[in-house]
PDB file with one MODEL, atoms N, CA, C and O in Angstrom:
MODEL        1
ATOM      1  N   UNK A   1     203.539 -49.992 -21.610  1.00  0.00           N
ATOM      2  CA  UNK A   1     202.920 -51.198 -21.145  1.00  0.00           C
ATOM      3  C   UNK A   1     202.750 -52.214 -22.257  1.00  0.00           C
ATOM      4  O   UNK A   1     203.165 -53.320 -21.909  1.00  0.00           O
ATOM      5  N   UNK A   2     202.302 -52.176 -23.396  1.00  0.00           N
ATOM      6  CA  UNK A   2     201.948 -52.359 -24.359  1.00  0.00           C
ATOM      7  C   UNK A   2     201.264 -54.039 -24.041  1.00  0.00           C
ATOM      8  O   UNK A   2     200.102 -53.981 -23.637  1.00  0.00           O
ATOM      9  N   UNK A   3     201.731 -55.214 -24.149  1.00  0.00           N
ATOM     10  CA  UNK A   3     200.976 -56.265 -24.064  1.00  0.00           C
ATOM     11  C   UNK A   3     201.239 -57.101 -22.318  1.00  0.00           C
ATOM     12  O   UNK A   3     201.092 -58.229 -21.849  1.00  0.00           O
ATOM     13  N   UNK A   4     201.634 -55.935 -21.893  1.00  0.00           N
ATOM     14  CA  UNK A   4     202.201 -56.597 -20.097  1.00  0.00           C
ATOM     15  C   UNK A   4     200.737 -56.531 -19.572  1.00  0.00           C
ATOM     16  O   UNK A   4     200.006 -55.654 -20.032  1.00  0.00           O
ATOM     17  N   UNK A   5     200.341 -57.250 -18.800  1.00  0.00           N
ATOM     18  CA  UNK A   5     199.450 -57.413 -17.966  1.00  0.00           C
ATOM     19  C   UNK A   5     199.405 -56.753 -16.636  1.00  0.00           C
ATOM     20  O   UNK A   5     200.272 -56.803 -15.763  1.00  0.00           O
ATOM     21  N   UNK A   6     198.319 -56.157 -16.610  1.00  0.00           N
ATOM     22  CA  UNK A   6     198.335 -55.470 -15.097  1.00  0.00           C
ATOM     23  C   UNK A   6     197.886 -56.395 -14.132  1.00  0.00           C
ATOM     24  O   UNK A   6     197.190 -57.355 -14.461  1.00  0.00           O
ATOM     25  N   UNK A   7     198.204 -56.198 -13.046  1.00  0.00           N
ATOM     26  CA  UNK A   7     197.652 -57.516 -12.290  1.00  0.00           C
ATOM     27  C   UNK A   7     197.919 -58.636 -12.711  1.00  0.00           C
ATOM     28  O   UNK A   7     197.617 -59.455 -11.843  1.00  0.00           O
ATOM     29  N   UNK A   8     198.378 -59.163 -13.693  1.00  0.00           N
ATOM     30  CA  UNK A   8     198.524 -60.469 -14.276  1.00  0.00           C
ATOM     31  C   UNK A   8     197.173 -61.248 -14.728  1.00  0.00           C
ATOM     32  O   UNK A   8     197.027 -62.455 -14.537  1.00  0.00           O
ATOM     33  N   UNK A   9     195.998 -60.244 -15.482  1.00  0.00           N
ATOM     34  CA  UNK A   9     195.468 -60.142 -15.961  1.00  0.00           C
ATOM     35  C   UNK A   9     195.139 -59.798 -17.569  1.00  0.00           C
ATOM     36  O   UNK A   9     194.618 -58.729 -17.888  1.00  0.00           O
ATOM     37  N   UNK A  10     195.479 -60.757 -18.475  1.00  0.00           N
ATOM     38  CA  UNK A  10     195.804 -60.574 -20.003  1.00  0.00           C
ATOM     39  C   UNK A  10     194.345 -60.392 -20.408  1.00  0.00           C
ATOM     40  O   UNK A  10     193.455 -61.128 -19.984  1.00  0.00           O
ATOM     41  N   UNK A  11     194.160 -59.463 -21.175  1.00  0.00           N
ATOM     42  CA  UNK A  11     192.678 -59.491 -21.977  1.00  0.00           C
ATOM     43  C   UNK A  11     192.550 -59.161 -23.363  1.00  0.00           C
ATOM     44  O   UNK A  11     191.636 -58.649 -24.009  1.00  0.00           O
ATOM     45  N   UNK A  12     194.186 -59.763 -23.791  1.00  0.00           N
ATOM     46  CA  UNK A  12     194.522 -58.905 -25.278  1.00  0.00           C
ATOM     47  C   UNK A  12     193.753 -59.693 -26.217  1.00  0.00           C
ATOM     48  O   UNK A  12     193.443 -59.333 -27.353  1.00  0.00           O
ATOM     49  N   UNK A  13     193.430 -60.931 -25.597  1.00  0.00           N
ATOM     50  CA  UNK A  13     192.590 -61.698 -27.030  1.00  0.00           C
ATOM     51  C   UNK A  13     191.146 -62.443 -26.380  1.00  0.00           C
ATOM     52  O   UNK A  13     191.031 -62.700 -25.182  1.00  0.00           O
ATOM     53  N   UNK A  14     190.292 -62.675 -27.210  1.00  0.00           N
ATOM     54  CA  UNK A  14     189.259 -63.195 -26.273  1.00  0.00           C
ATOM     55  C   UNK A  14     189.396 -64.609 -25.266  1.00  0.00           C
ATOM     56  O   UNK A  14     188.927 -64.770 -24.139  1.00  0.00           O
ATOM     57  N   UNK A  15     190.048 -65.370 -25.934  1.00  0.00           N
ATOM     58  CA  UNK A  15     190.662 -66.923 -24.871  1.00  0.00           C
ATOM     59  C   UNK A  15     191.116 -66.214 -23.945  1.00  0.00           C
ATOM     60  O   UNK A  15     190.643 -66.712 -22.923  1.00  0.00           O
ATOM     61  N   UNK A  16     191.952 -65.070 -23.577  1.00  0.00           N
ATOM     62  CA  UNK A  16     192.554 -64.819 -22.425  1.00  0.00           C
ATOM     63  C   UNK A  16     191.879 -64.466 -21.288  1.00  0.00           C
ATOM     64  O   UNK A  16     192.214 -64.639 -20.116  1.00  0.00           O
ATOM     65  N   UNK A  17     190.389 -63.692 -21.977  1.00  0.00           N
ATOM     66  CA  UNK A  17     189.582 -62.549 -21.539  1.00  0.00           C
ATOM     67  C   UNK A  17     188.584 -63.680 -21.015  1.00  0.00           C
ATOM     68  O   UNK A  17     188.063 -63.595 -19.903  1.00  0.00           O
ATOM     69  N   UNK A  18     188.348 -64.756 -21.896  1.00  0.00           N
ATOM     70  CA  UNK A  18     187.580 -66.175 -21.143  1.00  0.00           C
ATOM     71  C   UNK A  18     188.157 -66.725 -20.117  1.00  0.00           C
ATOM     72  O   UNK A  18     187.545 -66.901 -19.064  1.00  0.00           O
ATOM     73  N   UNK A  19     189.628 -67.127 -20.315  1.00  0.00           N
ATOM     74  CA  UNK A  19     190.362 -67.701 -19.102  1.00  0.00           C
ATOM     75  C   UNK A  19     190.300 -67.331 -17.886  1.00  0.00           C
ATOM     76  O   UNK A  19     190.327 -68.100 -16.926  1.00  0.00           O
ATOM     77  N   UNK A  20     190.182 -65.711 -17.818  1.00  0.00           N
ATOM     78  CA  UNK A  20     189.981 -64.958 -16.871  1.00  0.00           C
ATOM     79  C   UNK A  20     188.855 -64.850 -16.366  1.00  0.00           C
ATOM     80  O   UNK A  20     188.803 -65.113 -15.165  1.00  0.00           O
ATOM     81  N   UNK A  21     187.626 -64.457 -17.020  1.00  0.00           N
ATOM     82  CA  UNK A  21     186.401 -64.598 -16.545  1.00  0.00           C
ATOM     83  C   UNK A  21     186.103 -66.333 -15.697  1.00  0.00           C
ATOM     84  O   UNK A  21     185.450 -66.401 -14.655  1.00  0.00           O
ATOM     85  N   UNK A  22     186.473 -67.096 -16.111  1.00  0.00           N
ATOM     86  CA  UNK A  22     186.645 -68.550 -15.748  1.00  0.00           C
ATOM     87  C   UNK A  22     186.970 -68.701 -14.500  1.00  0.00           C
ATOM     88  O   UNK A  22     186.458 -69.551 -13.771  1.00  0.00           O
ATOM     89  N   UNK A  23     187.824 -67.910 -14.160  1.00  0.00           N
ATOM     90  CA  UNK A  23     188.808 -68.268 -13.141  1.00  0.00           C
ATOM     91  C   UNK A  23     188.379 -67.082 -12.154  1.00  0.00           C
ATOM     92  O   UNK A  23     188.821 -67.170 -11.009  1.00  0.00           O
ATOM     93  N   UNK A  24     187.750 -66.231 -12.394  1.00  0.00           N
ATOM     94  CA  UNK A  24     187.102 -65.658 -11.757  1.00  0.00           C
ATOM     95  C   UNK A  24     187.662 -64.112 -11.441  1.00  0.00           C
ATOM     96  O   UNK A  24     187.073 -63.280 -10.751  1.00  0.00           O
ATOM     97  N   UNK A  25     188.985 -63.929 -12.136  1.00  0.00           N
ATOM     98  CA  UNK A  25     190.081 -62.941 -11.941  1.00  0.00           C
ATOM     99  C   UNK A  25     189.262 -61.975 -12.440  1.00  0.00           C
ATOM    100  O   UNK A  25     188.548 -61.301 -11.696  1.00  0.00           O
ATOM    101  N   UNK A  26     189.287 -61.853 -13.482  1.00  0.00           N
ATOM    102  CA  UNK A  26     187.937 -61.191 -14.243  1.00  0.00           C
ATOM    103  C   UNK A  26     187.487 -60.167 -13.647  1.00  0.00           C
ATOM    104  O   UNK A  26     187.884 -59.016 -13.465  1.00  0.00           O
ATOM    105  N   UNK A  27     186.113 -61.088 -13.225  1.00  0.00           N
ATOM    106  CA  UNK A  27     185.236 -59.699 -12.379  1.00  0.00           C
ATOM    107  C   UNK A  27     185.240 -59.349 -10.812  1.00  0.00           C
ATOM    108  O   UNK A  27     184.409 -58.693 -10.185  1.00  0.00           O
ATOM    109  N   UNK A  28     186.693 -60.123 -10.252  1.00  0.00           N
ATOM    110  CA  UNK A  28     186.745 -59.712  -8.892  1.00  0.00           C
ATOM    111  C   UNK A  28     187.936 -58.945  -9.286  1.00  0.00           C
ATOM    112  O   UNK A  28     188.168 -58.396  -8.209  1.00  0.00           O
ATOM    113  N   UNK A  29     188.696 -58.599  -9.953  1.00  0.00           N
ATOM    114  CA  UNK A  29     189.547 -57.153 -10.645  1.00  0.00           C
ATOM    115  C   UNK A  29     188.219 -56.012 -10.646  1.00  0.00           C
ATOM    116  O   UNK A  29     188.101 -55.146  -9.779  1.00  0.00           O
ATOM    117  N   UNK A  30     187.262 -56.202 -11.790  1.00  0.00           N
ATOM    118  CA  UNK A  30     185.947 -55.230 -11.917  1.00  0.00           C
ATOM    119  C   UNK A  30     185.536 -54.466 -10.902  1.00  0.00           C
ATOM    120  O   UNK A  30     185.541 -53.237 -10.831  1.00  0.00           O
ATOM    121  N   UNK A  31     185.033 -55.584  -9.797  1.00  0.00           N
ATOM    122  CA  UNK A  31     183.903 -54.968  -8.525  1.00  0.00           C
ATOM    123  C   UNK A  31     185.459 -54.883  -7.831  1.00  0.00           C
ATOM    124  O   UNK A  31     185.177 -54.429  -6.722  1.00  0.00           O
ATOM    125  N   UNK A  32     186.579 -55.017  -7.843  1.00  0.00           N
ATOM    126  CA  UNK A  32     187.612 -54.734  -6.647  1.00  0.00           C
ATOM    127  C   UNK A  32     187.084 -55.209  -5.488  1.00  0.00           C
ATOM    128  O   UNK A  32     186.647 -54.506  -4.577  1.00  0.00           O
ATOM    129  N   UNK A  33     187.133 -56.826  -5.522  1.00  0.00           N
ATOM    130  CA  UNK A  33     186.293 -57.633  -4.322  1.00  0.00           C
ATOM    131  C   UNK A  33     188.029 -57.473  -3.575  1.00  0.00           C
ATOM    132  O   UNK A  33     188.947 -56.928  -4.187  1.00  0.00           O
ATOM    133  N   UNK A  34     188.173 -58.064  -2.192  1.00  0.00           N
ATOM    134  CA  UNK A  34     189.283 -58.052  -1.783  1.00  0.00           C
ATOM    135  C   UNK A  34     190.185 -59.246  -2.494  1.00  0.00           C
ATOM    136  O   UNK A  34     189.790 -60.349  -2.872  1.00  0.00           O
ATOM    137  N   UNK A  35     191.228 -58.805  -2.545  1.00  0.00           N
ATOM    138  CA  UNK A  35     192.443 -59.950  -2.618  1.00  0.00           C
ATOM    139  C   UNK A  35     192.615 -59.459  -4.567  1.00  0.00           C
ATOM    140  O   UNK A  35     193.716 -59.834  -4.971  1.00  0.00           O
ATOM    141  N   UNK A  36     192.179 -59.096  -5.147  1.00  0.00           N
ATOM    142  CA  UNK A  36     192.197 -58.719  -6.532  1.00  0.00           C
ATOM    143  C   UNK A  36     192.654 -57.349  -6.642  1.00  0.00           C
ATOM    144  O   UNK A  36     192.222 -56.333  -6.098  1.00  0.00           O
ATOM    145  N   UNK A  37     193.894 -57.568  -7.690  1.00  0.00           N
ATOM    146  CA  UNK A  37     194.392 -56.231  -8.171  1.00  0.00           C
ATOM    147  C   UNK A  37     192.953 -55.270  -8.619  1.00  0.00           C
ATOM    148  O   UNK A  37     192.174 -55.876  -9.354  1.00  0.00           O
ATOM    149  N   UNK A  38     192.656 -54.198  -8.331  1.00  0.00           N
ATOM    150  CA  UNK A  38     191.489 -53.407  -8.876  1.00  0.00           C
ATOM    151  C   UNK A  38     191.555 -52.919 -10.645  1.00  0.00           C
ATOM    152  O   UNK A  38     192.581 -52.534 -11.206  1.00  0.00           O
ATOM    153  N   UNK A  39     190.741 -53.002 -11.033  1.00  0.00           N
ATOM    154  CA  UNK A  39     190.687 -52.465 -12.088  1.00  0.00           C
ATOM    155  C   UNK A  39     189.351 -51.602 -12.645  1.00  0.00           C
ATOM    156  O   UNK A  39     188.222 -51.787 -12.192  1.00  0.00           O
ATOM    157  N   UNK A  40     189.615 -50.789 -13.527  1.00  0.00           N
ATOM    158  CA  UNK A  40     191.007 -50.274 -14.108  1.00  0.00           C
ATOM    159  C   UNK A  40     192.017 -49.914 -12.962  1.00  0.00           C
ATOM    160  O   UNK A  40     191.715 -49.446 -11.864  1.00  0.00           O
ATOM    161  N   UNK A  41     193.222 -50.208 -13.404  1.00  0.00           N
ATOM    162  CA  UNK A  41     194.123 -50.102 -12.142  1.00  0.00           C
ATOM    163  C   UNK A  41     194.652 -48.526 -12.841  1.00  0.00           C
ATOM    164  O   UNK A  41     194.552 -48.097 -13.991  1.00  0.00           O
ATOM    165  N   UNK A  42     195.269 -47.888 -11.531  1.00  0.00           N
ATOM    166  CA  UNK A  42     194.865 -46.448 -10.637  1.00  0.00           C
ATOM    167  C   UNK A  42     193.915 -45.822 -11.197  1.00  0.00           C
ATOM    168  O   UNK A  42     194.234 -44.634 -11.254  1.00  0.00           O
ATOM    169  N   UNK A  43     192.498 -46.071 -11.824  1.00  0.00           N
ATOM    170  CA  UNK A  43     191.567 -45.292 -12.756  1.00  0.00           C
ATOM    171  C   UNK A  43     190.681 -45.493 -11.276  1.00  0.00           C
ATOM    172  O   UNK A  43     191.103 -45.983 -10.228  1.00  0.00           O
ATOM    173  N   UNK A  44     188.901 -44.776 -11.655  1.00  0.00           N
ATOM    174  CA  UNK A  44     188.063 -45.019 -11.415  1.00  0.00           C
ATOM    175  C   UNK A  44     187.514 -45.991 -11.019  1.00  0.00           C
ATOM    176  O   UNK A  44     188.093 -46.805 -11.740  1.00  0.00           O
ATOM    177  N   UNK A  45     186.688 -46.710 -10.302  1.00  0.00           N
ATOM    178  CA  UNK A  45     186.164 -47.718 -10.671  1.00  0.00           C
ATOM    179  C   UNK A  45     185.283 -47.968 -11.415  1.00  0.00           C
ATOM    180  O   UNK A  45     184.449 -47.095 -11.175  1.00  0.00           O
ATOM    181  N   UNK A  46     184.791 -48.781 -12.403  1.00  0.00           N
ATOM    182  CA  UNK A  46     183.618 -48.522 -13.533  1.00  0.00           C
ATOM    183  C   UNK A  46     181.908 -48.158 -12.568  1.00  0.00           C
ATOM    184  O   UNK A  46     181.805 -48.325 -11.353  1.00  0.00           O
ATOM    185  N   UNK A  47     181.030 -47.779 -13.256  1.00  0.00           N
ATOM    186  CA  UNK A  47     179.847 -47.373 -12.516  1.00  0.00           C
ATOM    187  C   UNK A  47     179.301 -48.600 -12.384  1.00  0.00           C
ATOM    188  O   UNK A  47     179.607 -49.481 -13.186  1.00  0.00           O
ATOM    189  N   UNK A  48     178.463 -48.823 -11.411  1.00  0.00           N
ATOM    190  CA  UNK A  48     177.371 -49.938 -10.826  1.00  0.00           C
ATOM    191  C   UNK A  48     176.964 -50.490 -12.172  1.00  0.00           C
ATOM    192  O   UNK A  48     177.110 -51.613 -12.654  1.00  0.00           O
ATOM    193  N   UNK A  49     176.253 -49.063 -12.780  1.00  0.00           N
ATOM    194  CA  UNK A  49     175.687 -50.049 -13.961  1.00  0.00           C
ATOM    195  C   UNK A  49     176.039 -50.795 -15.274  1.00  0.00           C
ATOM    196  O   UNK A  49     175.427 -51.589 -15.988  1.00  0.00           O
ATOM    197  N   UNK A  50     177.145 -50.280 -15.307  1.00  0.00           N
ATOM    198  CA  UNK A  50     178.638 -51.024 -16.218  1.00  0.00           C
ATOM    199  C   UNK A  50     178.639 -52.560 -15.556  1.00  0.00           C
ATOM    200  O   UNK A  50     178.225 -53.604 -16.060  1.00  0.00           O
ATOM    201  N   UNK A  51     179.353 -52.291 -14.032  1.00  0.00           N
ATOM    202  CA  UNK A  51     179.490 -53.774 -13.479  1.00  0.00           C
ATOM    203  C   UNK A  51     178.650 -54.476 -13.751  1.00  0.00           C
ATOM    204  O   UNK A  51     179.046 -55.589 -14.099  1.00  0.00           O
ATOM    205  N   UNK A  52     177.336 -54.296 -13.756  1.00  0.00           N
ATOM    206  CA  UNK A  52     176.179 -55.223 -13.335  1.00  0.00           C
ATOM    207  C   UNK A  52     175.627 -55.460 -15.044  1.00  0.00           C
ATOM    208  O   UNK A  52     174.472 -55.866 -15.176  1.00  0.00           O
ATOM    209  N   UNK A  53     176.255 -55.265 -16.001  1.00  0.00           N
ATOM    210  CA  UNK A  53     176.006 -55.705 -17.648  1.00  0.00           C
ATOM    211  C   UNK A  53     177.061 -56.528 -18.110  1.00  0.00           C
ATOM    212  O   UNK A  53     177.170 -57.383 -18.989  1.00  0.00           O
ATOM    213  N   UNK A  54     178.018 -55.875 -17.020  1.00  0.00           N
ATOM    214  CA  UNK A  54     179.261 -56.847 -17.401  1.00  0.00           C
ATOM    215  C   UNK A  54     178.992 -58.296 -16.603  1.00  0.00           C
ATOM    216  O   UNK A  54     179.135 -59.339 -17.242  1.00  0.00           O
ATOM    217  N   UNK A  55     178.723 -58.325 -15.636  1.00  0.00           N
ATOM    218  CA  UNK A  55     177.890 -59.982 -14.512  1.00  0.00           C
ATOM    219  C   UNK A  55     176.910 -60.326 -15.534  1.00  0.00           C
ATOM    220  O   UNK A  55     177.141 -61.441 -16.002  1.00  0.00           O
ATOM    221  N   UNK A  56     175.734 -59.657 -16.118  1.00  0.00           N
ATOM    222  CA  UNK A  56     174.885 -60.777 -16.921  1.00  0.00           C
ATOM    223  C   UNK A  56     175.654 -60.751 -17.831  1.00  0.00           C
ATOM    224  O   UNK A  56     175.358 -61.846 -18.307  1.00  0.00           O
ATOM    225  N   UNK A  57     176.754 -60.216 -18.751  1.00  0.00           N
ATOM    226  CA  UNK A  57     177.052 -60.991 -20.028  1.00  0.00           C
ATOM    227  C   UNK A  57     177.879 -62.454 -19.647  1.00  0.00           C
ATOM    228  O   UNK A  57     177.811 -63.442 -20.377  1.00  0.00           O
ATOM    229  N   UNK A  58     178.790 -62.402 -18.180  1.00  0.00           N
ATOM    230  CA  UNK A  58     179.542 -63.533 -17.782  1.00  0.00           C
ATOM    231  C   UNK A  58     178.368 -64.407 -17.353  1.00  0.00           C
ATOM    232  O   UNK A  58     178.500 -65.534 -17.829  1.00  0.00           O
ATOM    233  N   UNK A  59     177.319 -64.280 -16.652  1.00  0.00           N
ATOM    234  CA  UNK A  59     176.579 -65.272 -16.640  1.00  0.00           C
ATOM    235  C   UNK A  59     175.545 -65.599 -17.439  1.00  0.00           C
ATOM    236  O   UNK A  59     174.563 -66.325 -17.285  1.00  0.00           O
ATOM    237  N   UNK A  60     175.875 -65.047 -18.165  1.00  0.00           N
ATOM    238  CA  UNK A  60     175.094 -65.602 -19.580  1.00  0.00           C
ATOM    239  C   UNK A  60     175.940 -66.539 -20.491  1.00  0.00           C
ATOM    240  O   UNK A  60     175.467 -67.254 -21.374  1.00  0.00           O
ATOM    241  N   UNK A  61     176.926 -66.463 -20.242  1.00  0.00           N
ATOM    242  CA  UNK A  61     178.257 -67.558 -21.090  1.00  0.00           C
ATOM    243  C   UNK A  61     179.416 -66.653 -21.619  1.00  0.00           C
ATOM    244  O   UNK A  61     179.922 -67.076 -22.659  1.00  0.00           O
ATOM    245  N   UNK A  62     179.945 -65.484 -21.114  1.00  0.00           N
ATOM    246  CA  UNK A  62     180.985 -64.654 -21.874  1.00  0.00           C
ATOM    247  C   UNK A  62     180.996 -64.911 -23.223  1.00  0.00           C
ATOM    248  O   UNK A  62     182.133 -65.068 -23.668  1.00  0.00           O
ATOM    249  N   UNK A  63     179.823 -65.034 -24.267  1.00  0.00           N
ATOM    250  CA  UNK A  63     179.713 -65.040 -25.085  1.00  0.00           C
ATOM    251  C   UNK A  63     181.103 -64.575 -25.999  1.00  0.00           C
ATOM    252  O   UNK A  63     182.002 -64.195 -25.249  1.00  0.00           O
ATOM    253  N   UNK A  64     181.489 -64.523 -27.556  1.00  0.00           N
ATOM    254  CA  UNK A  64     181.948 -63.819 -28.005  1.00  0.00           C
ATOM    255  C   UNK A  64     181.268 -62.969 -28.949  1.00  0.00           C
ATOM    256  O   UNK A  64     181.487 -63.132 -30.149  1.00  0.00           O
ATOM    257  N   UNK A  65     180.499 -62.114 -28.563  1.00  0.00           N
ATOM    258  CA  UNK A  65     179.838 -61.142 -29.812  1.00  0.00           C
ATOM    259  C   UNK A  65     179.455 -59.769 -29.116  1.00  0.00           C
ATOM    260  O   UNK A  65     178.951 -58.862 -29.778  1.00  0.00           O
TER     261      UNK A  65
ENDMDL
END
C-alpha cells in the first residue's frame, strides 16, 4: 500500500489529515456514517471512546500537537 490512500483518504502528513477533517471525510470514515469508506478499512471499528476524543480534538480545531 505504502502511500495509496484507502478510500481516497490521505493522512500521510498533517495538511492532508486537516483537509480531511475539513471536509468532513475524516470522521464520517471513523464513526462509518453511511456513504463513507469505513475505517480502519476491513479492521474493527475504533471503540466509542476513541471516537468521541477523536470529535473533541476536531472540534476543538484539529489542532497540531
Amino acid at each position: 500500500k505504502g502511500n495509496a490512500a484507502s478510500g481516497g483518504i490521505k493522512l500521510d502528513t498533517y495538511d492532508n489529515l486537516l483537509f480531511n477533517v475539513n471536509n468532513g471525510k475524516f470522521f464520517g470514515s471513523l464513526n462509518w456514517d453511511y456513504g463513507y469508506v469505513k475505517m480502519p478499512y476491513n479492521q474493527k471499528k475504533f471503540d466509542t471512546c476513541s471516537i468521541k476524543k477523536i470529535k473533541n480534538w476536531i472540534d476543538n480545531g484539529a489542532k497540531n500537537n
